[in-house]
Z-matrix of the N, CA and C atoms (Angstrom, degrees):
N
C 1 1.437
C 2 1.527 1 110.19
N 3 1.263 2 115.46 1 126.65
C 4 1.257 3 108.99 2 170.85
C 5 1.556 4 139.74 3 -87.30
N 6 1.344 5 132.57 4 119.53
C 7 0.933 6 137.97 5 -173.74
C 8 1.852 7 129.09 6 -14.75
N 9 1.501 8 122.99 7 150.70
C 10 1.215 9 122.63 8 -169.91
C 11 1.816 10 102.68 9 -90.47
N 12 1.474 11 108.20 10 -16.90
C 13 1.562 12 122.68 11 172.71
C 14 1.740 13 106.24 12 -64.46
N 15 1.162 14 87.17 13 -60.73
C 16 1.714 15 102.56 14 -163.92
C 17 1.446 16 101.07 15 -63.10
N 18 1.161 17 147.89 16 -38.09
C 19 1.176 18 154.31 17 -179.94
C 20 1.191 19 93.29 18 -54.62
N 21 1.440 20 112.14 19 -85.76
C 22 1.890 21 116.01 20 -173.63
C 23 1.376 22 90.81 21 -27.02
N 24 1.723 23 116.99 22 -90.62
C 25 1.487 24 111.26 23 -154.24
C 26 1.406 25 119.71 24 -28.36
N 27 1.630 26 110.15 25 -58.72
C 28 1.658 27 92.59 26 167.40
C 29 1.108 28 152.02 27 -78.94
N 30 2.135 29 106.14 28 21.24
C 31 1.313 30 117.01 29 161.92
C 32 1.548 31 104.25 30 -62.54
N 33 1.644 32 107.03 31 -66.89
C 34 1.110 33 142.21 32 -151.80
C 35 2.017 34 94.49 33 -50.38
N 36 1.103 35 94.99 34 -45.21
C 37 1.407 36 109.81 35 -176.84
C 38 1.931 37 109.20 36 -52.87
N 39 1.159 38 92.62 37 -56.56
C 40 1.771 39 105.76 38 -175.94
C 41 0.901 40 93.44 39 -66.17
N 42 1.810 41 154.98 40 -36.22
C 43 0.934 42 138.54 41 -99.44
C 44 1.966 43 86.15 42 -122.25
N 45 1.806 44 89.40 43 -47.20
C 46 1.424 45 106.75 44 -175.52
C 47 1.828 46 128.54 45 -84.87
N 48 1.510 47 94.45 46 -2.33
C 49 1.919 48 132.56 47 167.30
C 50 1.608 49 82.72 48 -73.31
N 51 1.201 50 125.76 49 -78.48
C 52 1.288 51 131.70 50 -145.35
C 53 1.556 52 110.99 51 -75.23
N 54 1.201 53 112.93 52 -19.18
C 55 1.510 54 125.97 53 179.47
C 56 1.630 55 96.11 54 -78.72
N 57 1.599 56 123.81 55 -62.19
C 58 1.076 57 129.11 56 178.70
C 59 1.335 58 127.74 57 -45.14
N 60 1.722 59 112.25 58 -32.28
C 61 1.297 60 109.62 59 171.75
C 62 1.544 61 136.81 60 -99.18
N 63 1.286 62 106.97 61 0.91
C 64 1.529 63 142.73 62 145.02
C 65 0.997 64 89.02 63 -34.99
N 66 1.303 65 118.26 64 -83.17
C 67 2.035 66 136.91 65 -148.36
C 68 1.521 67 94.90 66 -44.24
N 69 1.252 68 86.28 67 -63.33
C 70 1.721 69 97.76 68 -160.21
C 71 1.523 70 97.88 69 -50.40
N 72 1.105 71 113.66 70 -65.71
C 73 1.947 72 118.62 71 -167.83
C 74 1.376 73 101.58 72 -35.77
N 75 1.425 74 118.62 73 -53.13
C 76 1.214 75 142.15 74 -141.77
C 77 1.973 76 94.69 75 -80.51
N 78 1.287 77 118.16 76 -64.13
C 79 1.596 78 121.33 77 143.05
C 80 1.800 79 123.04 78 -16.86
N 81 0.916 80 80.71 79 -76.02
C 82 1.992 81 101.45 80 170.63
C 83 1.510 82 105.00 81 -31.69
N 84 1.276 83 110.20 82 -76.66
C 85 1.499 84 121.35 83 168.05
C 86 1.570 85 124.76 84 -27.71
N 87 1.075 86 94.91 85 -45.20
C 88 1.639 87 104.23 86 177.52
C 89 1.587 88 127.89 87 -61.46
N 90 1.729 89 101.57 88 -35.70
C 91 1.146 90 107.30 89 177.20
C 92 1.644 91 111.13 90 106.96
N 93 1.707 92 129.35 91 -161.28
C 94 1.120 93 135.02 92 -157.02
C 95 1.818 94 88.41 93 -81.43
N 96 1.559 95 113.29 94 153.19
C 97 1.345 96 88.13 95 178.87
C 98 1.380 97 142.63 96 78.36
N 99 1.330 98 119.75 97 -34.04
C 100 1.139 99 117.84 98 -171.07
C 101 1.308 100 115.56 99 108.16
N 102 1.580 101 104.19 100 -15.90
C 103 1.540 102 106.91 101 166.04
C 104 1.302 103 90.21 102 113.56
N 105 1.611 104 130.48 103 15.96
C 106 1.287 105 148.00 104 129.87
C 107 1.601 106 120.68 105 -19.90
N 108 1.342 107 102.23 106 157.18
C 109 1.645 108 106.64 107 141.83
C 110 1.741 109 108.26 108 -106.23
N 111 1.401 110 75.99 109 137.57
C 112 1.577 111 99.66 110 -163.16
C 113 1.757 112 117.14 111 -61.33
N 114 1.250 113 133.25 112 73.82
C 115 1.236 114 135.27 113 140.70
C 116 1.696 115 123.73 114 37.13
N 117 1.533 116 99.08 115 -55.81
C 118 1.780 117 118.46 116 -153.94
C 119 1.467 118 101.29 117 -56.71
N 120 1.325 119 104.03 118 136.11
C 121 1.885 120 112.56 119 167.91
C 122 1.604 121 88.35 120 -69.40
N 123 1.429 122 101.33 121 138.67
C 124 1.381 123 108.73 122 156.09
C 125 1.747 124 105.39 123 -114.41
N 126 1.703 125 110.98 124 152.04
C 127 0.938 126 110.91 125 -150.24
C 128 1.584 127 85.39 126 -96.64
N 129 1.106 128 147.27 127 136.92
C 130 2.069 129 142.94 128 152.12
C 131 1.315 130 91.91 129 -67.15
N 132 1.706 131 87.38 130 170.39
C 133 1.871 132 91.21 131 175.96
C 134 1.654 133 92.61 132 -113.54
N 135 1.122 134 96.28 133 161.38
C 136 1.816 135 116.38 134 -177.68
C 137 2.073 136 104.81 135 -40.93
N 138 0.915 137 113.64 136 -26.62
C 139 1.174 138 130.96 137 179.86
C 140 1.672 139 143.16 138 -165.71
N 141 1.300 140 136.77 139 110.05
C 142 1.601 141 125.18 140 -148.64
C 143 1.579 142 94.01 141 -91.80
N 144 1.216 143 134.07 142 158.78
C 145 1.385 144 142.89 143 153.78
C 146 1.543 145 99.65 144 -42.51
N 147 1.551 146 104.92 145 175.12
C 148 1.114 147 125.10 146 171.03
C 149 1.431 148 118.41 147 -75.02
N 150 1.398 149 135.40 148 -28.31
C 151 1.222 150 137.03 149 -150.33
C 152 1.942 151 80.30 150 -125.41
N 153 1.162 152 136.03 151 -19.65
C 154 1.657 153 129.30 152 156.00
C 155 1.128 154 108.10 153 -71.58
N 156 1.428 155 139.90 154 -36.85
C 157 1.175 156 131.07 155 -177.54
C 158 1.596 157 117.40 156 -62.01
N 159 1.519 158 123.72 157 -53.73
C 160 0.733 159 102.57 158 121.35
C 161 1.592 160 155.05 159 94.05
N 162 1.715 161 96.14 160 -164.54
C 163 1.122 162 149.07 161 125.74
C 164 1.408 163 120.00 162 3.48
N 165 1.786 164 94.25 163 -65.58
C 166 1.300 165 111.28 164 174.78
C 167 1.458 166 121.83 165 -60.59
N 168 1.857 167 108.86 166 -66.68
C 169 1.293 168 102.19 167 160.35
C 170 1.686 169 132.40 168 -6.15
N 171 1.267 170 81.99 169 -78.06
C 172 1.739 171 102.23 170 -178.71
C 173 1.264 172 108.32 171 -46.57
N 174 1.226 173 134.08 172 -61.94
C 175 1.678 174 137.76 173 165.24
C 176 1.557 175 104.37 174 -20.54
N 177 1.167 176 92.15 175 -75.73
C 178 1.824 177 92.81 176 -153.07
C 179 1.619 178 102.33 177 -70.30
N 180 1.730 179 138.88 178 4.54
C 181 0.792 180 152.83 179 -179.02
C 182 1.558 181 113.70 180 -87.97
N 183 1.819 182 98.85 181 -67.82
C 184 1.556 183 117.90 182 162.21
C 185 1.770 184 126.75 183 -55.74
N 186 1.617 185 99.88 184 -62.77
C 187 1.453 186 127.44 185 -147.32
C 188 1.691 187 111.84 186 -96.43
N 189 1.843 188 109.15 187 -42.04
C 190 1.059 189 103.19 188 -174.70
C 191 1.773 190 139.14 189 -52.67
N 192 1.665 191 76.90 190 -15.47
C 193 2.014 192 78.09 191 -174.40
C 194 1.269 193 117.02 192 -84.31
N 195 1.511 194 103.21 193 -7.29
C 196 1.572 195 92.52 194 -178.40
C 197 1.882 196 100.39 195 -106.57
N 198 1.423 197 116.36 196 -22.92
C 199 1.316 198 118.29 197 -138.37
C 200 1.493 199 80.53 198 -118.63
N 201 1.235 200 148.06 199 -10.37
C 202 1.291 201 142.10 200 -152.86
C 203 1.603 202 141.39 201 48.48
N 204 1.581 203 123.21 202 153.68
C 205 1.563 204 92.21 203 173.16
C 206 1.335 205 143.22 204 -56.70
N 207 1.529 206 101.91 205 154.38
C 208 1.396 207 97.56 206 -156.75
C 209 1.465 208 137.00 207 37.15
N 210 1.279 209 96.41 208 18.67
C 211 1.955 210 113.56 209 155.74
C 212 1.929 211 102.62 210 88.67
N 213 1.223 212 97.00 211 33.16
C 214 1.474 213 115.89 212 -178.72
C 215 1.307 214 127.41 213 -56.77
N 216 1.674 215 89.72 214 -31.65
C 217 1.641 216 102.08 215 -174.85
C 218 1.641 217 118.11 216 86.92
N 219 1.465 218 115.04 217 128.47
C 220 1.596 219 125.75 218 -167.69
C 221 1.581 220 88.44 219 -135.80
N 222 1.565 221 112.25 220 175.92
C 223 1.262 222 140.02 221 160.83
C 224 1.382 223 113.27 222 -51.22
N 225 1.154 224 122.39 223 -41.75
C 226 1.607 225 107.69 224 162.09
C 227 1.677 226 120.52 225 -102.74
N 228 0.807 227 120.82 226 38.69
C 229 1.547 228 117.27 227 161.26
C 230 1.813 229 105.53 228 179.98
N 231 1.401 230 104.86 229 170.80
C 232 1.395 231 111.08 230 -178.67
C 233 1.322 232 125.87 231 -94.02
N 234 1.162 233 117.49 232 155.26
C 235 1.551 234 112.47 233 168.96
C 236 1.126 235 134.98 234 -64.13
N 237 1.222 236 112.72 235 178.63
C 238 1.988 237 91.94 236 -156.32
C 239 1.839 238 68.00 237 -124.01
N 240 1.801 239 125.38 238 -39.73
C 241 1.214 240 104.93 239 -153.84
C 242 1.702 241 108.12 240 -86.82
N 243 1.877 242 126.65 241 92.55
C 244 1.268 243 128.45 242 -121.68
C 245 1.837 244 86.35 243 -179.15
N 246 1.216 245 92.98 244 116.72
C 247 1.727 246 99.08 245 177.09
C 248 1.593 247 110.92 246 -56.17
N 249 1.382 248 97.07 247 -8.47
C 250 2.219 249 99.29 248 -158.21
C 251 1.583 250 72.81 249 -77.40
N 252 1.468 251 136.32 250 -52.37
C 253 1.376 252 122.70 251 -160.09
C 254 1.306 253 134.09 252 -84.23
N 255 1.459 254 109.98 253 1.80
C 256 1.443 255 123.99 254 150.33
C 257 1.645 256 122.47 255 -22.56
N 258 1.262 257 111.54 256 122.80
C 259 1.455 258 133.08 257 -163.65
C 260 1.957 259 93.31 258 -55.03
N 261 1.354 260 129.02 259 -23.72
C 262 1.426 261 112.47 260 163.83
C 263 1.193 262 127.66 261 -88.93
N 264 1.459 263 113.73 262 -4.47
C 265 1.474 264 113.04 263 145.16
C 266 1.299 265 139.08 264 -92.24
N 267 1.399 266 103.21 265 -50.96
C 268 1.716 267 117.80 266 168.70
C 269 1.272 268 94.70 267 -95.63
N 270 1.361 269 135.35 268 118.03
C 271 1.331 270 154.42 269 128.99
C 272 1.510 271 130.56 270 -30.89
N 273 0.733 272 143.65 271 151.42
C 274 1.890 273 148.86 272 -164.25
C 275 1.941 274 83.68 273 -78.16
N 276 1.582 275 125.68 274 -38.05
C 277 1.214 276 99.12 275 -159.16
C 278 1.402 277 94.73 276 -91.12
N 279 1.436 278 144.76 277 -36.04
C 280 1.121 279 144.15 278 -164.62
C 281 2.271 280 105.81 279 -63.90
N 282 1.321 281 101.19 280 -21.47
C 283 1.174 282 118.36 281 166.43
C 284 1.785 283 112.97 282 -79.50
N 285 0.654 284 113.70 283 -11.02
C 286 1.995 285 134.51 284 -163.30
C 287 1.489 286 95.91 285 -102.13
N 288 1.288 287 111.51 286 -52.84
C 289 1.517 288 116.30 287 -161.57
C 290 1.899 289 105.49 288 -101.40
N 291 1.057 290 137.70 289 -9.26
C 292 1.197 291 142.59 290 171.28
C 293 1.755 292 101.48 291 -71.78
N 294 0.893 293 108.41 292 -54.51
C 295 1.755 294 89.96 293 -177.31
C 296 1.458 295 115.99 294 -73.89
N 297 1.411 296 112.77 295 -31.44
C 298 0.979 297 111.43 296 170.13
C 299 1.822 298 133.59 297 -65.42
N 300 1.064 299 116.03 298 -38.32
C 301 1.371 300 125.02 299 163.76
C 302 1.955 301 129.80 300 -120.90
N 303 1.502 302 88.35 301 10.66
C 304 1.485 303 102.70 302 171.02
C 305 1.631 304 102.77 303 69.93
N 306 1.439 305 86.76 304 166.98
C 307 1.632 306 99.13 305 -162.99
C 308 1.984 307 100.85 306 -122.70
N 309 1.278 308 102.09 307 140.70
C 310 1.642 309 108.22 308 174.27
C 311 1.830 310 97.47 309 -95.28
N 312 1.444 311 107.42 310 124.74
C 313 1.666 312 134.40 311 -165.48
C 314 1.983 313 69.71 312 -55.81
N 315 1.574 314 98.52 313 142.89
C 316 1.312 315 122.37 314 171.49
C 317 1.398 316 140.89 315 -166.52
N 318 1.752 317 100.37 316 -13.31
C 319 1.469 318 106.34 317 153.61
C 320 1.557 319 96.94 318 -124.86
N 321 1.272 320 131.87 319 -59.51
C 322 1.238 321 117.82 320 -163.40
C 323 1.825 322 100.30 321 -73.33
N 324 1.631 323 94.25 322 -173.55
C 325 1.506 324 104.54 323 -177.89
C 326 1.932 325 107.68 324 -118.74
N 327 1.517 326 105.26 325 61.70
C 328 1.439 327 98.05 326 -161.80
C 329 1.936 328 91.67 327 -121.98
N 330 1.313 329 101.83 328 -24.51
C 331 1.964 330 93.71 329 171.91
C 332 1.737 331 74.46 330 129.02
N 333 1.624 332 81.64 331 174.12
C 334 1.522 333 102.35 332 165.72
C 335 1.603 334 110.45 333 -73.39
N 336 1.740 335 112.52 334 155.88
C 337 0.948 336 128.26 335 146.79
C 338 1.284 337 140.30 336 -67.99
N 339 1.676 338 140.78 337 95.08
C 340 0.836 339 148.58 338 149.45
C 341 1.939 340 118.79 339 0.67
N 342 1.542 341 146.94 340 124.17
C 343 0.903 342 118.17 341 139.41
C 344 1.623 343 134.84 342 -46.83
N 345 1.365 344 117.31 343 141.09
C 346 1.198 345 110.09 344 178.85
C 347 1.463 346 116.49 345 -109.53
N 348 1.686 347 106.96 346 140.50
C 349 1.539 348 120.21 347 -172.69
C 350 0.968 349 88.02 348 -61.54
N 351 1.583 350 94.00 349 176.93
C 352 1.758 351 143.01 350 175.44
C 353 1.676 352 110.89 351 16.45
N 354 1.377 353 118.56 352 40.62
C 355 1.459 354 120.72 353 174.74
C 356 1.729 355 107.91 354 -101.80
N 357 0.997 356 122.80 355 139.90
C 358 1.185 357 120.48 356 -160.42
C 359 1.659 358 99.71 357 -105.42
N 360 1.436 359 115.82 358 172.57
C 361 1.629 360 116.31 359 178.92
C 362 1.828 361 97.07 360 -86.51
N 363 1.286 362 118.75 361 -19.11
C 364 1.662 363 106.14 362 178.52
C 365 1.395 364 90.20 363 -82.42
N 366 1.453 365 147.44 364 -51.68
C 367 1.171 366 144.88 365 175.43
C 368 1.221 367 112.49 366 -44.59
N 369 1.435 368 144.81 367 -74.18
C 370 1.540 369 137.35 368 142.59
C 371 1.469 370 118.52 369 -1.00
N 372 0.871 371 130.67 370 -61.80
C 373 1.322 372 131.47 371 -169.15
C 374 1.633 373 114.96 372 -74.01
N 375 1.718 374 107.98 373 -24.12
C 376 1.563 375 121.65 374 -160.37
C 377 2.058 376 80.27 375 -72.83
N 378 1.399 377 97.85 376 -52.87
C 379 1.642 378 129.06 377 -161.97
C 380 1.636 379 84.96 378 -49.22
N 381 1.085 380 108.47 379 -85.68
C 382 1.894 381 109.55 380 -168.58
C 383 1.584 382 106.18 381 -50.30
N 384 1.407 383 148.38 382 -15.81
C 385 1.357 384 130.71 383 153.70
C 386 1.127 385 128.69 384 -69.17
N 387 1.483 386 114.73 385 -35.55
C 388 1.960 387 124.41 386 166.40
C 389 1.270 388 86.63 387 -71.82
N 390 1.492 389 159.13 388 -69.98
C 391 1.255 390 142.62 389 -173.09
C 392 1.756 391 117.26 390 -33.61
N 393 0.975 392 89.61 391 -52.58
C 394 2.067 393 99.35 392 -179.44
C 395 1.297 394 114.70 393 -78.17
N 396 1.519 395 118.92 394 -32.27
C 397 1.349 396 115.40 395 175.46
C 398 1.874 397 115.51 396 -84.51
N 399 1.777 398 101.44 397 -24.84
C 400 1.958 399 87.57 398 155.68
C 401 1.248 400 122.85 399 -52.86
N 402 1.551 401 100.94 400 -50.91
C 403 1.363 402 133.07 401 -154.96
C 404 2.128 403 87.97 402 -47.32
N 405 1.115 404 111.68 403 -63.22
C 406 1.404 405 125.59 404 -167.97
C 407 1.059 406 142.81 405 -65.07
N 408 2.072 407 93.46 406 -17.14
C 409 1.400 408 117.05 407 150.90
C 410 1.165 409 118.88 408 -61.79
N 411 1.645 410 111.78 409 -43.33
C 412 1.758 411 112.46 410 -179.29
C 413 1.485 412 105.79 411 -99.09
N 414 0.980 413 99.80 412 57.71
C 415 1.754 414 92.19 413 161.22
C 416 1.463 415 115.95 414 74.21
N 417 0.958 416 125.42 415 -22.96
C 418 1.190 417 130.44 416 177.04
C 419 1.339 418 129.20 417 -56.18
N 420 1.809 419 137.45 418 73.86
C 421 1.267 420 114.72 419 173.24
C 422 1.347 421 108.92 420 -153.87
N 423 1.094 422 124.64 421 -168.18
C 424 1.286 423 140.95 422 -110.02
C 425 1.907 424 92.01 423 -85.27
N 426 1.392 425 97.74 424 110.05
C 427 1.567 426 115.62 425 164.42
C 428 1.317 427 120.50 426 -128.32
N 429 1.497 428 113.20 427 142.86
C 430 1.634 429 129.37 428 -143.56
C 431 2.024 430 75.06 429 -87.72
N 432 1.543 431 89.49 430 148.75
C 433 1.747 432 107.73 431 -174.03
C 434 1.650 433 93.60 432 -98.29
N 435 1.036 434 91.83 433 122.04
C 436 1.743 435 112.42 434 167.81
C 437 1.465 436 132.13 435 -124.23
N 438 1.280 437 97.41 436 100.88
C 439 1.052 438 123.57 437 179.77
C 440 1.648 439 136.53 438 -27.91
């Protein structure tokens, strides 16, 4: 027969598993932060290409209000500087085609993406090289997606 101790403990136990993973989900949901704008130094690189430079412009023109500087990440959109967006997962075209026809919310918890006006495909492209060349300052690159 098992004890009237041991029982409790492994109420208390399930009880405080299940409380804990609430939290977490419940965290998760929120996003970077807490559902913050994201804090993190991002590192620049010693110098951007010509077509990142840019690039850049266009970002903080287009991208920054939702995505933050240098793709930092805010309360309404995600960070770009983020292993999920590594060039072996997110691709240069899946980056190409999100502004252009908007994105359905799928890792973060911020909603779908809107297409965005008057951005051009030479503008797109300037945008995804200052994206890859932050990205590469911080560590960010190219890992094979596994499933």
């Amino acid at each position: 027969m098992v004890s009237e101790s041991i029982v409790k403990g492994l109420v208390i136990a399930v009880l405080a598993g299940g409380a804990g993973l609430v939290l977490a989900r419940w965290l998760d949901a929120l996003g970077p932060a807490g559902g913050a704008r994201s804090e993190r130094t991002i590192a620049e690189p010693a110098r951007l290409s010509d077509l990142a430079a840019r690039g850049k412009i266009l970002f903080e023109a287009t991208c920054a209000a939702c995505h933050g500087l240098h793709g930092a990440g805010t309360d309404q959109g995600p960070p770009f500087i983020n292993e999920i967006y590594n060039p072996g997962h997110h691709s240069d075209e899946a980056f190409l085609l999100a502004p252009r026809v908007g994105v359905r919310a799928h890792h973060w918890k911020f909603g779908d993406m809107p297409p965005v006006e008057g951005v051009t495909d030479d503008d797109l492209r300037s945008i995804v090289r200052y994206v890859r060349e932050i990205q590469e300052a911080n560590g960010i690159v190219f890992k094979p997606h596994v499933m």
